[in-house]
Residue, then its C-alpha position, 0 to 999 in steps of 0.5 A: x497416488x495410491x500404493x501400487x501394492x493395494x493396487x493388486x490388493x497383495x501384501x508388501x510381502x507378497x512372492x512373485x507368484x502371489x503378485x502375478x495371480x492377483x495381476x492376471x485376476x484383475x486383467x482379466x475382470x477389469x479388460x476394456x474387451x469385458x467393459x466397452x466405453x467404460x472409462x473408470x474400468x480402463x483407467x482401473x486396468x491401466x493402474x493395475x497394469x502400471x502397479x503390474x509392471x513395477x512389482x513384477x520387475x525386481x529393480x524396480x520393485x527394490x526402488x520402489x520399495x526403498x524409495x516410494x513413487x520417487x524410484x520410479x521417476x525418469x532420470x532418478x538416481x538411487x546412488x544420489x539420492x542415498x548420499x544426499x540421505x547420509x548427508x543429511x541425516x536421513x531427511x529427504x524433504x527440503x534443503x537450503x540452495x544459495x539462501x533459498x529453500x528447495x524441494x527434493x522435488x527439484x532433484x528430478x527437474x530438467x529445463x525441458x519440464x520447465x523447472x529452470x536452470x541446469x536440472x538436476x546436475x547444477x544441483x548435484x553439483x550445488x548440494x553435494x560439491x566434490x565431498x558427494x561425488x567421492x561419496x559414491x555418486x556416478x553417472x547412472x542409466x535412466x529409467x526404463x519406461x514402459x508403454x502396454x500394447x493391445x494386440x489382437x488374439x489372432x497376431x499374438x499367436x502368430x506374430x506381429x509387427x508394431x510401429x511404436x513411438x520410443x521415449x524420444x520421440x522417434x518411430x522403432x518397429x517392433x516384432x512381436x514373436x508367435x505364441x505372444x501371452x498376457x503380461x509377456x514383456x520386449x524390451x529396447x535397449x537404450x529407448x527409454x528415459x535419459x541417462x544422469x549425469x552422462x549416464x546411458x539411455x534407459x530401456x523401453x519395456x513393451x507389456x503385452x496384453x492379448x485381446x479376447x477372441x469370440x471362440x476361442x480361448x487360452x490357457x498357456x499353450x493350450x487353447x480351448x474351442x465350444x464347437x457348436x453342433x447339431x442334434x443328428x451330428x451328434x446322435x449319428x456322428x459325422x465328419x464337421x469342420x474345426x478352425x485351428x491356428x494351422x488352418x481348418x481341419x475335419x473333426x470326427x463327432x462320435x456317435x451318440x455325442x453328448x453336450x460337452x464332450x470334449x476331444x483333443x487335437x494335438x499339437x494344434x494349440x499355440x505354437x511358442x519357440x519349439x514347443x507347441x500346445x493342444x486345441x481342446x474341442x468341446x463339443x455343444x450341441x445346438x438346437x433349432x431356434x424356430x418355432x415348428x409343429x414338426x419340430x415339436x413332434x420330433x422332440x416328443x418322439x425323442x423324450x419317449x426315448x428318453x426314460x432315464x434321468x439325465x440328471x441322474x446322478x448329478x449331486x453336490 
């Protein structure tokens, strides 16, 4: 399995914010919105999403590097797993079980996956006996599990309700809360894998991922808008519509507007707990797209009036 940290081609050493760029980078190169019916490219985003996941949270992180893949798995036990080390010396690959050799691999096995016998407590018991136990082993919390949900632009913004199936295979609703961004996490308590050796239920953590939208477009709280408008709107100015979050609002084009031209609506962005952002109008002007002789006459009347170099100016 490759290393979760070339997944996101950072370092061992990476910072969190390091990992976090790298991630929010790929999501947004490698989202299946970006790569319709492509199958390589959304395996791609769920490996680094699940490297995302792991890196991102600092328990796990710590296992993973101390242990591998192996801190990762449903059920594993870093307190067992450190004894067994002292026990023997440092090596973790195989041991000797009533005359017969057996993997560590045995260690995360349970009757339910077909490994036999009684998993992993006959063999803590079997490997360790009371000496172990005194050494530090105890029941532990099983792992957290994490499941990445799709939702669309719009009910990340306002909110969501998702029925979702937990590690047990149960149905749980989940609410997911307006202003919802990428990579944003929920966490169930007790909804992930089991416990060992007694231990409590593990969490289901829910990864976010917002799906793009046609028109608009995020940046924290903040969204962005290319209002297309037409060349009299933008040569006389005049009053046009602007969809928001709240409902659509009238918009003032100023006189003589030019492509690009950007105005603010505040607090009309994405409303997050008691803070909300801005919408970020921009204003493109369209021109017609049919072939007209009218049309023509015009756009010659207006180059007359246009003696300067619009792109005057404009340099390197």
């Amino acid at each position: 399995m490759a290393d979760l940290y070339n997944e996101l081609g950072v370092e061992k050493t990476a910072s969190s914010d390091d990992i976090k760029k790298a991630y929010r980078k790929l999501a947004a190169k490698l989202h299946p919105d970006r790569h319709p019916g492509d199958r390589k490219a959304e395996a791609r985003f769920k490996q680094v999403n699940r490297a995302y996941t792991v890196l991102s949270d600092p328990k796990k992180r710590k296992l993973y590097d101390e242990f591998g893949e192996d801190g990762l798995r449903e059920g594993f036990n870093a307190d067992v797993m450190r004894a067994y080390k002292r026990g023997t010396g440092g090596r973790t690959t195989r041991f000797r079980r009533n005359g017969s050799t057996v993997s560590v691999e045995d260690l995360f096995t349970t009757p339910e996956a077909g490994g036999g016998g009684g998993g992993f407590s006959d063999l803590f018991g079997d490997l360790f006996g009371a000496r172990a136990r005194g050494a530090g082993a105890r029941p532990g919390k099983g792992a957290d599990t994490a499941l990445d949900v799709t939702v669309d632009f719009v009910s990340a913004l306002r909110g969501a309700e998702l029925k979702l199936q937990a590690q047990d295979g149960t149905e749980v609703t989940v609410r997911v809360p307006p202003g919802a961004g990428e990579g944003d996490k929920l966490r169930l308590a007790g909804r992930g894998a089991p416990g060992v050796l007694g231990g409590p239920q593990g969490d289901l953590v829910i990864v976010i991922h917002v799906g793009h939208h046609p028109h608009f477009r995020r940046e924290g709280l903040d969204l962005h808008l290319d209002l297309p408008i037409s060349v009299a709107e933008a040569y006389r100015g005049a009053k046009v519509r602007a969809p928001t979050p709240d409902g659509d609002v009238t918009l003032t084009v100023p006189r003589r507007a030019q492509s690009g031209q950007t105005v603010r609506l505040k607090a009309r962005g994405v409303r997050r707990k008691n803070e909300q952002g801005d919408l970020y109008v921009r204003f493109m002007i369209k021109l017609p797209e049919q072939d007209s002789a009218e049309l023509e006459r015009a756009v010659d009347a207006i180059a007359e009036h246009q003696t300067e170099d619009p792109r005057a100016g404009v340099k390197f």
